[in-house]
N, C-alpha and C positions, 0 to 999 in steps of 0.2 A: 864375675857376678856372684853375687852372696845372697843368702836367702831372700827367696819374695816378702817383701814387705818392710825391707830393713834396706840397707846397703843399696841393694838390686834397684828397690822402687823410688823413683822419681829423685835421686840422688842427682845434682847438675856434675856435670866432667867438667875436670881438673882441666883444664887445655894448656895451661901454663907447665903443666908435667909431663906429658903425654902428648903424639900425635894424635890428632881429632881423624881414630876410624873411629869408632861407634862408639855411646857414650859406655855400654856395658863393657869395655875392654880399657876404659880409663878409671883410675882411682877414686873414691870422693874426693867431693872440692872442698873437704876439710884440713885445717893445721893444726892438730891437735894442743891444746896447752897445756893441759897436766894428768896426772894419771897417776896407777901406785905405781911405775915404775920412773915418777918424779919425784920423790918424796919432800923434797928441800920447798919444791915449787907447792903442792900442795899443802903444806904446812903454813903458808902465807908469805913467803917470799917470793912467787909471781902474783901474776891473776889471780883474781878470787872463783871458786869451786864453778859457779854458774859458766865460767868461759869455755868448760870442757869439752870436747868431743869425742873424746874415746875414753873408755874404761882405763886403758894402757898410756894414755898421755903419749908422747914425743918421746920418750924410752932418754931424756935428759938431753934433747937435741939430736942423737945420732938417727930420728924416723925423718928429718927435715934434711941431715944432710946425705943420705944414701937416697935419697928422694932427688936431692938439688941437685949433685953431683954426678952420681951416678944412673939415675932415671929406675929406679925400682921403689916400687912402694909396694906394702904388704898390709894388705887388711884385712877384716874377720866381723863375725857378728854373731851372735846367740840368738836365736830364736825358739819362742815357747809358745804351745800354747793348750790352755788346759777347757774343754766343753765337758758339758753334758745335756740330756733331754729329760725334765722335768714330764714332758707328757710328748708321745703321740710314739712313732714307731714304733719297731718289734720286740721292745722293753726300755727299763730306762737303767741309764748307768756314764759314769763320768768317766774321762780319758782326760792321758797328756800324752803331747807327742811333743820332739825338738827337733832344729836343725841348728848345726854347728857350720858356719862357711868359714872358708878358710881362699885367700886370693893371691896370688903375686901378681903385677901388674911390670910392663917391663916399657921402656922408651927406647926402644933401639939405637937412635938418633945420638942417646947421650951417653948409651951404653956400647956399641961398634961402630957409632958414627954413620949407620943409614936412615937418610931422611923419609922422615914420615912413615917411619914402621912401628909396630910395636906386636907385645906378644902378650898372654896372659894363661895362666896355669892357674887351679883351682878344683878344692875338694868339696866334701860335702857329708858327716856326718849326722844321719839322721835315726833315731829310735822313738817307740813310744806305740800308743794302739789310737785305734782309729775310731770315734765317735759313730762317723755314718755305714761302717763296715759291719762294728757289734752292737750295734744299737739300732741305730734306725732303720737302715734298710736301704739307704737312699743311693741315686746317682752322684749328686752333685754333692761332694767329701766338703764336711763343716770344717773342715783344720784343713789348710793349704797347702801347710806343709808336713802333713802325713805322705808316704809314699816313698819307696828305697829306703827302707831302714839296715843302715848298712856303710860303711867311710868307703866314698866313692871318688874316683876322678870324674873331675868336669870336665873345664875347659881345659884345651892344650894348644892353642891358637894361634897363629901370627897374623896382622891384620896390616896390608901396605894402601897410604894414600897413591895418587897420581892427578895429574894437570890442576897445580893448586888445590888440593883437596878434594875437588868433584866429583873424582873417581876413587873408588874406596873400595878394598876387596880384601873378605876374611875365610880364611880355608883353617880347617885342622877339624879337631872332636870340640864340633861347637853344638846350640840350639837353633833350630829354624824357627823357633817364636822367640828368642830374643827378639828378634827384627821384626817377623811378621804380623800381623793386627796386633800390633804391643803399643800399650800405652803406658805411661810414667801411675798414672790413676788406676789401674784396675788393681793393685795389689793394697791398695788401702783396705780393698774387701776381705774380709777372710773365707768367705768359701770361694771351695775350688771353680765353679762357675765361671768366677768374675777372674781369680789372680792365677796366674799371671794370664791368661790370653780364653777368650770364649772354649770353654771346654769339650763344646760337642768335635772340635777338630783335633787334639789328640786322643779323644771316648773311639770317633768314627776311625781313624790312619793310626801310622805305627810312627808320627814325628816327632823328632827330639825337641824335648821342650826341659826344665831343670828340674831335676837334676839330672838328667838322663840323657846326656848329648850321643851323636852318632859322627861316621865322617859327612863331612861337608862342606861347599865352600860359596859363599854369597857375592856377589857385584850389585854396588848403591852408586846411582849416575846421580848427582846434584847440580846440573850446568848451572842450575841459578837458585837464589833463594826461594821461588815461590812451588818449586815443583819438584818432584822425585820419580825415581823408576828404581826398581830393584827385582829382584832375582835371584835361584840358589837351586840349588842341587843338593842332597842328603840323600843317603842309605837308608832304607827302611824294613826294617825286620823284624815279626812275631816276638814277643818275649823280651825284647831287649831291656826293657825294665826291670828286669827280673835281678833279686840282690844276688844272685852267685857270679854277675857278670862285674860287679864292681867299678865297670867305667872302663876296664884297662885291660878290656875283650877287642882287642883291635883288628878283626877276623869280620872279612866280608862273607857270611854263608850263602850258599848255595840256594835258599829260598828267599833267599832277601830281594826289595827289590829300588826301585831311585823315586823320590819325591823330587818333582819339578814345581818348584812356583814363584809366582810375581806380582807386583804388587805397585800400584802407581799411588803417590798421592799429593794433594796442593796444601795449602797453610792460607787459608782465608785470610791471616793480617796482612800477608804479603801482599795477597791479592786487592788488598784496599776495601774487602766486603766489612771490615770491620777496625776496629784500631790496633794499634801496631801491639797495645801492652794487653791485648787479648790473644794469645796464641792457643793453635788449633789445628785440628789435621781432620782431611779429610780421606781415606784410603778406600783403594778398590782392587783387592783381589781374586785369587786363583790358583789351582794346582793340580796336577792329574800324579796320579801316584800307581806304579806296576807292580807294588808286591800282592802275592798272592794272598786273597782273602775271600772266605765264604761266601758262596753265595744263598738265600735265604729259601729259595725257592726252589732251588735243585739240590742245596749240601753240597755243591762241588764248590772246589777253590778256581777261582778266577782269577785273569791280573786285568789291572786299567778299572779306575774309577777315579773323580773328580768330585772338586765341591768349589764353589766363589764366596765370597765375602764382601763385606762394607762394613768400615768401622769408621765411626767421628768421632772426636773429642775437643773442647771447647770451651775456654775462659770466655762469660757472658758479662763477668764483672769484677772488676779488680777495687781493692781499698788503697786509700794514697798511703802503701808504704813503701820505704826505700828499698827493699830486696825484692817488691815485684811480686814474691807469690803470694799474698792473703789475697783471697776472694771466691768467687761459685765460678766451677769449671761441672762441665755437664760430656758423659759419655755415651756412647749407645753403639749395639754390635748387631748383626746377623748374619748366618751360615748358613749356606741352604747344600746339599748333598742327594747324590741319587740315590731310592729306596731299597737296590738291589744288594747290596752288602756294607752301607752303612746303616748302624743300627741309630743312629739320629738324623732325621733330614731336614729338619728345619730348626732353628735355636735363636734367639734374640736375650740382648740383655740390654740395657740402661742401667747408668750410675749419677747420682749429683755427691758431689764430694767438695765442701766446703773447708779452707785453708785462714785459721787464725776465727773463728766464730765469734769467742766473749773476748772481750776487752780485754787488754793485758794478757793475753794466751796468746800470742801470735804465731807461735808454731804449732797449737793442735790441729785437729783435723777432725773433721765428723762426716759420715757418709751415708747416705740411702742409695740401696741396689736392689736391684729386680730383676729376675732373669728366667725364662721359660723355656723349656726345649718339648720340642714333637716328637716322635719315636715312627721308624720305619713300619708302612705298613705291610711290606712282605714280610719285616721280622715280628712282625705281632701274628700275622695269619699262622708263619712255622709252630713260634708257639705256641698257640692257640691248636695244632695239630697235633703236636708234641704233649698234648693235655696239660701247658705250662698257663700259666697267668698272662696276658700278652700286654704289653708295654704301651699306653699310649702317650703320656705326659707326664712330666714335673717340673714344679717351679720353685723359687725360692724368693723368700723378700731379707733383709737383712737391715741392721740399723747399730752404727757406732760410732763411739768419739777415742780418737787416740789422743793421750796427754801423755804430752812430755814432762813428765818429774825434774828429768835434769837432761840437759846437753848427748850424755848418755846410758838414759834409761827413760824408755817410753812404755805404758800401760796404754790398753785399749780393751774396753770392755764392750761385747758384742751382743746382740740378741736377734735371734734369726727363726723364719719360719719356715718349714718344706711342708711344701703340700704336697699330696699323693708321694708320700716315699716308693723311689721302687719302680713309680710311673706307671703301676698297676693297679691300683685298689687294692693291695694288701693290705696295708698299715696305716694306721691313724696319722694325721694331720702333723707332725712335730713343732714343738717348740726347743730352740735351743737358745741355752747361754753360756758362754764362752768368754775367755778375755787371752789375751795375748800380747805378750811383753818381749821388748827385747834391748840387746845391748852391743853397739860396735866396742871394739877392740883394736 
């Protein structure tokens, strides 16, 4: 997996390369044609400029055939993205932050000859300042991928199929929201809110989500196309985000403690509620988590708390074209959590995210998102005793179109509102505007 928004988001798997475990552990479904490390080809002796897919091209054939041959692909992406607030928070001033991914992607199958395995290794270089940190004030971070400024390991994974495919199972230093309420759509967004997964669940727990994996290991039952059940286990401990751990802190501590959760869901085209070229999920989850965390109302550390979920997403309408994805797919999420030492207990979002809008644009993308979270009212009373400001709400509305320039270089220019930064009544109402580019390789 490679940054949110890029690579990571909504990218279909390669299944002609890779065993089909999960799509984040398979390469894009791209074959790149040219790049500067084709130069013959880019010069006009293959395809013309528009065919591109990566910055790096096919490296003159040799990325297709340690790909076809051997089962290893290597991918990467740059991601940028530069805001600032014209008006409202605790002053104004512009930021950039990046993320650099960096993937290996492994097919065991073609590379030791074991079927339906595979493995994936991946870094993650990130720097830059944060908008909603020194500026506004707010919870929900206007750049996505601010956070772990620092060349981190990710993933270290090996993922084996069983009985035809149905049974799938991934263990090593992976993310529990790759999988869990994850959808291909939320990372269109660029606040943290929305991408990658409803934020009040890694704000409330300490779970690995990217870049910031932990150990873990997940089981996905698919007996049949219309329905799922899934499952997982991860480590969870205070601070692990923290950049002096760089990923490759591979140390269970002594305060840490285990996230358990699971997650059922159906696919409504399956199910006949809708047509077959409108695909969609319906999920329902859960988790109980034993590490130790504050409690709001004593200050003691406690273990054992929970939170459930429901997340859908949903193609309402598709346009007659051959690849299937232009048209309005429609999202929505909600978290609910107990007040006692989560400091969010309720959170909902909604997204519509339209694929190909204007005519002859058939790969942009334009989106509206909305997202609200509640704030614990034991940890507002603390504060509030604490003589601190106490937290009730904040929301966010957001609006953008991402245009693809070329094959590999896409621009998306954003504009976003927070209200109540802070979730306190501190700080005025924010406008932000942002834009965010990026580029495989």
């Amino acid at each position: 997996m490679l940054a949110s928004g890029t690579v990571h988001a909504g990218t279909a798997p390669a299944t002609d390369t890779a065993p089909e475990i999960e799509s984040w552990m398979l390469p894009p479904d791209t074959r790149p044609v040219w790049g500067l490390l084709d130069s013959e080809r880019a010069r006009g002796s293959g395809p013309p400029r528009e065919q591109a897919d990566s910055l790096t091209g096919n490296w003159g054939g040799y990325r297709d055939r340690i790909r076809d041959e051997y089962g290893l692909a290597l991918a990467g992406d740059y991601t940028s993205e530069c805001a600032g607030n014209p008006v409202g928070g605790m002053r104004q001033g512009v930021t950039y932050t990046h993320n650099i991914g960096l993937a290996l992607f492994g097919d065991l199958e073609k590379l030791l000859g074991i079927q339906d395995m595979a493995f994936l290794a991946s870094a993650s270089d990130r720097a830059g300042t944060s908008l909603s940190k020194n500026y506004i004030g707010n919870v929900y971070a206007v750049q996505e991928i601010f956070g772990g400024e620092t060349i981190r390991l990710v993933h270290l994974a090996l993922g084996k199929a069983f009985f035809r495919r149905t049974l799938r199972i991934v263990a090593g230093r992976i993310n529990a929201l790759d999988d869990f309420i994850a959808s291909p759509l939320y990372c269109n967004a660029q606040n943290l809110a929305f991408c990658g997964n409803p934020l009040s669940i890694p704000s409330d727990i300490n779970i690995s989500s990217y870049p910031n994996t932990m150990w873990g290991a997940r089981v996905r039952w698919e007996p049949m196309p219309v329905w799922y059940a899934m499952g997982g286990v991860y480590n969870a401990v205070a601070g692990f985000r923290a950049n002096k751990f760089h990923g490759v802190d591979f140390s269970i501590r002594h305060n840490s403690g285990v996230i358990g959760i699971m997650e059922t869901g159906v696919m409504p085209e399956e199910m006949g509620i809708v047509p077959r070229d409108l695909p969609g999920h319906v999920k329902l989850g859960g988790y109980y988590d034993t590490e130790p965390l504050k409690d709001f109302s004593s200050g003691l550390n406690e273990r054992g708390t929970w939170g459930t979920y429901v997340g859908i997403d949903q193609k309402i309408w598709g346009e007659d074209d051959p690849t299937g994805a232009q048209g309005l797919s429609l999202f929505a999420a909600f978290h609910h959590a107990p007040p006692d030492v989560n400091p969010q207990t309720n959170f909902v979002d909604f997204g519509a995210v339209y694929v190909g809008p204007i005519p002859g644009r058939d790969a942009d993308i334009t989106g509206f998102y909305f997202a609200y979270g509640w704030f614990s009212g034991d940890l507002r009373d603390s504060q509030l005793a604490a003589g601190l400001p106490g937290q009730n709400h904040e929301a966010v509305l957001e609006l953008n179109y991402r245009w693809n320039v070329l094959p590999w270089f896409y621009l998306q220019p954003d504009i976003q509102g927070i209200i109540n930064p802070g979730a306190a009544h501190q700080f005025g109402d924010a406008l932000v505007l942002a834009v965010q580019f990026g580029v495989p390789f």
